[in-house]
N, C-alpha and C positions, 0 to 999 in steps of 0.2 A: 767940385774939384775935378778934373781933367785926369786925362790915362796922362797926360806929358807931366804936369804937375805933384803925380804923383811916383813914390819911389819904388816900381814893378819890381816883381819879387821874381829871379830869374834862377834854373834848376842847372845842375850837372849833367853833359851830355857823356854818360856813359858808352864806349863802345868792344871793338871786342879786347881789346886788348887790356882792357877790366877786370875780365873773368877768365876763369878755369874753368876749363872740364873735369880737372881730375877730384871735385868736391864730390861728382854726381857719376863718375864715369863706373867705379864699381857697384853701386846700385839699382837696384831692380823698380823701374819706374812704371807707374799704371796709370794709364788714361780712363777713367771714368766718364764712360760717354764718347761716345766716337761719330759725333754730328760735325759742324760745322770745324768748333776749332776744335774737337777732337780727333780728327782724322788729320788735320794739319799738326797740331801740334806732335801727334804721336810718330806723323810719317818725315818729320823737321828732327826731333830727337831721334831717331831709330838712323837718318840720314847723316847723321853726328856722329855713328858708333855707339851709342849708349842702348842699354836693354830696356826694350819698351815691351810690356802686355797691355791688354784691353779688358777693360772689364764692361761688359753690358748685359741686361737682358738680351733676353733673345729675338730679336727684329732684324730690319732689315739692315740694321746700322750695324748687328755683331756680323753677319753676313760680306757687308762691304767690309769691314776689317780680316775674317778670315780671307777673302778674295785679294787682300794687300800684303797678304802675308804676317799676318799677327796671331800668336796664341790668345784666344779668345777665352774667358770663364766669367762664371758668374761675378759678380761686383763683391760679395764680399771674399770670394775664394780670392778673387784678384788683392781685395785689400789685406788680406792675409799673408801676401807671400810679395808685396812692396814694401821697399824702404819711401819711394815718394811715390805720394798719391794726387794726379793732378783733377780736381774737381772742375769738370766738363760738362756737365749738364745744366739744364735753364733754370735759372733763378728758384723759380717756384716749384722747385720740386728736390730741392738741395737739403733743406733742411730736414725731410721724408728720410730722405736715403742715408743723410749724415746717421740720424737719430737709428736706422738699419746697423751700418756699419761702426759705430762708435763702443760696441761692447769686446770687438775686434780688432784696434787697433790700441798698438802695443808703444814702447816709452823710444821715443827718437825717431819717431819715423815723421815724414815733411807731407804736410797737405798745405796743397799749391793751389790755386784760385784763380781766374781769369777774371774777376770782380770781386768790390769789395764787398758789393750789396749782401748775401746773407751772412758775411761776419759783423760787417759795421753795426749792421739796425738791430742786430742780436737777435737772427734767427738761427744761427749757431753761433754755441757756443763751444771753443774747442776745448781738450782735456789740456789741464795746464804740460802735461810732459812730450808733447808734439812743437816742432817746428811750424808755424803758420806762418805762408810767404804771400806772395802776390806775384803774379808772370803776366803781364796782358797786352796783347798783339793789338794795336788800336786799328783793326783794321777787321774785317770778317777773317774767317778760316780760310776760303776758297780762296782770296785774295792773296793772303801770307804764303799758301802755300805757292801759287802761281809766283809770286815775287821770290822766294827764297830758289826755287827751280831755276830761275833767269838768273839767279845771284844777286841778286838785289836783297833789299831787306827792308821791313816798313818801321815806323817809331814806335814803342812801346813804354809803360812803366816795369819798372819794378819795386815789391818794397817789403815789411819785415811785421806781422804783426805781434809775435810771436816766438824770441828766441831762447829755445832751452837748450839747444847746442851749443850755443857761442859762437855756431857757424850759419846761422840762416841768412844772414847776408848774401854770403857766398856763395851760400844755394843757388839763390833764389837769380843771382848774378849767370853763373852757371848754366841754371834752367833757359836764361834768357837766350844766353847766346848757342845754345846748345840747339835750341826752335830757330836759333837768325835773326833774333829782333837785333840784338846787337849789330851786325850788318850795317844797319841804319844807323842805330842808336837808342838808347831807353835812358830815360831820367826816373831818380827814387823819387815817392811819396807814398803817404800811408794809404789803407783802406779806407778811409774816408774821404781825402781829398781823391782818389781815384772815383769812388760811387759818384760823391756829389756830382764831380765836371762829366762823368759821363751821362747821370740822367739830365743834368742841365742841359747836355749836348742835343739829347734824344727829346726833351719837351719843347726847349725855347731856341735850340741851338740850327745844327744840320738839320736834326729832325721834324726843323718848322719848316723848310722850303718846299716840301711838297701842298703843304698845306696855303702857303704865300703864292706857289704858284696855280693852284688849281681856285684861288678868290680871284687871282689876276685873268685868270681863262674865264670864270662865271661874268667877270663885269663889265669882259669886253662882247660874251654874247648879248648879254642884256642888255647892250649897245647896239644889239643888229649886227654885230661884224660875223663872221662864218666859221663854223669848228673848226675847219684848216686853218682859215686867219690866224685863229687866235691860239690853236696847239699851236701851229710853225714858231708863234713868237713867244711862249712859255716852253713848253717841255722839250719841243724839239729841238730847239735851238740852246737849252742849257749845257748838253755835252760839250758844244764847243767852245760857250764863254769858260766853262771848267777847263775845258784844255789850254786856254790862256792863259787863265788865273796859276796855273801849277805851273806852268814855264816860267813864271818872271815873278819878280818883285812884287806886291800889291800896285807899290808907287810908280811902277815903273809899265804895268799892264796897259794896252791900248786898247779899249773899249771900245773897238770899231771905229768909223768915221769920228771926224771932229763932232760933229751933231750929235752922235751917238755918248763919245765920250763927256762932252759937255751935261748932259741930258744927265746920266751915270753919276756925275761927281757935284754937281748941285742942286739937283731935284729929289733924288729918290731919297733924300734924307727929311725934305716934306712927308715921307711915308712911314719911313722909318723911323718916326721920332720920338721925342722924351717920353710920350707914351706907351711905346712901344719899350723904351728902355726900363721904365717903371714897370711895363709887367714883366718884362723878362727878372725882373729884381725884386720882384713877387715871387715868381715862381720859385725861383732861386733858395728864395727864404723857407719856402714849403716843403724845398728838396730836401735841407740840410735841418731843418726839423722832424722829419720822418714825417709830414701830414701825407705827400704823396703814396710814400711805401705802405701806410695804413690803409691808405685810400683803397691799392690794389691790392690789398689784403682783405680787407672787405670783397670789393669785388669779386677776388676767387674764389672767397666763402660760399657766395652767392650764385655759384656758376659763371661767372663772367659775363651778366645779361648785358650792358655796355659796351664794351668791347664786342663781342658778337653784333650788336646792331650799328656800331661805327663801321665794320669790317663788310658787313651787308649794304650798308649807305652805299658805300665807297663802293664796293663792286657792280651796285645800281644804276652809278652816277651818269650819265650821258655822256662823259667825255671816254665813254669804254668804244663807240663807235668809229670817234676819228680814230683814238689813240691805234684799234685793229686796223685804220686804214697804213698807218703811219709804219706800225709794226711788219704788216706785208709788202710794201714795197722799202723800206730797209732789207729785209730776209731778200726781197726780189732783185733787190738791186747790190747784195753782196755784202752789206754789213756785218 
């Protein structure tokens, strides 16, 4: 059966005019973690008028927070003296800090999540008398925050796993447009449809064209064509088919010349094809089984021996030599 054939399940485009601030605007909100989207998010709410602190160890991420002007404390003195606590830190080290902080916190207060991953797969478990929401920027931190400064705003979800107030909705509605997702726009769904489509995104999704274009650089060396040849027509040349692609319609994009576009709209689908959609529909099934989150649960156990020698491959790879050619004369020539 076909994507036409079938009847696509389409979401609510929430925007600001959705939400209140005054759900969230008397209380005392804490960023847990002040990395990517914790320094975005924390410096998006605090730019709303609402009261932000930081909770972190001591590194160089509580340092850039006190340098922005934020009362900085330890992580559980922070979650002691918040009504919401937004959980900012990487996946794998959430469930650590929850199982830290969870003898200290108290009946109504909202822990906010930027993913679904450690409540879905039940690496926390929350106390039943908390609000659990969901706020998620689909975009990095640096990103959100550079967008919301120009007034802009990127798409996000929102959603509820969790409500003992009666009010986590609102929150969590609230919390969005308070960071500027709203701006944009955010659509609801739960922690689970949020995990799955994002690690779907990140194995099979966006997160496969590096991997698509650097087999497309390998085969045209091994063809004898030259490390320039062949970056100029994968990597270097992707920013601007992307800047296409984001002005216009899919249907409506011109893929270059006639040759070009012809080339585009009936070949690459020899590439791309039912194989390629069975494993994506593979994977898919692995994600939303938990075999993958196991997988990296293992792995972490283990040190990360995997990951470490993919991360070593890749920085090995040969295409490290054009790419510093490419990267110096962009800087050189003012990009």
């Amino acid at each position: 059966m076909t994507i036409r054939q079938r009847e696509v399940k389409r979401d609510r485009l929430y925007t600001e005019g959705d939400a209140d601030l005054k759900h969230i605007r008397d209380k005392c909100i804490t960023t847990i973690g002040y990395g990517s989207q914790g320094h975005a998010q924390a410096l998006n709410l605090r730019d709303s008028g609402l009261n932000v602190i930081v909770g972190n160890r001591e590194d160089r991420f509580a340092a850039e927070a006190r340098a922005d002007g934020f009362d900085v404390m330890p992580i559980v003195q922070a979650v002691k003296r918040a009504d919401v606590i937004l959980f900012l830190i990487p996946d794998e080290v959430q469930a650590a800090v929850y199982s830290e902080v969870e003898p200290y916190l108290r009946e109504g207060q909202v822990l906010d999540f930027a993913s679904g991953y450690s409540v879905h797969f039940g690496l926390i478990r929350p106390l039943p008398f908390l609000d659990v929401v969901l706020t998620v920027p689909t975009c990095r931190g640096t990103v959100l925050r550079e967008r919301i400064q120009r007034g802009q705003g990127v798409f996000g979800h929102f959603g509820v796993y969790q409500d003992y107030s009666g009010k986590a909705g609102d929150i969590a509605m609230a919390l969005a447009k308070g960071m500027g997702l709203l701006k944009f726009g955010c659509t609801e769904c739960s922690f689970g449809q949020e995990v799955v489509v994002n690690l779907f995104a990140e194995s099979a999704g966006l997160g496969a064209i590096p991997q698509y274009l650097l087999t497309a650089y390998e085969v045209l060396i091994e063809a004898g064509f030259s490390a320039e040849a062949a970056y100029a027509e994968t990597f270097y040349e992707l920013q601007f088919f992307v800047e296409n692609l984001v002005k216009e319609r899919l249907a409506n994009s011109r893929q270059g010349s006639s040759t070009s576009t012809y080339l585009i709209l009936s070949k690459t689908g020899e590439v791309v094809d039912d194989h390629v959609r069975d494993n994506m529909r593979r994977m898919l099934g692995r994600i939303q089984s938990g075999e993958l989150v196991r997988e990296w649960n293992l792995e972490q156990m283990a040190g990360a021996p995997m990951l470490h020698q993919r991360k070593r491959a890749l920085a090995e790879h040969e295409i490290k030599d054009v790419e510093d050619v490419f990267l110096e004369r962009k800087k050189a020539s003012g990009w």
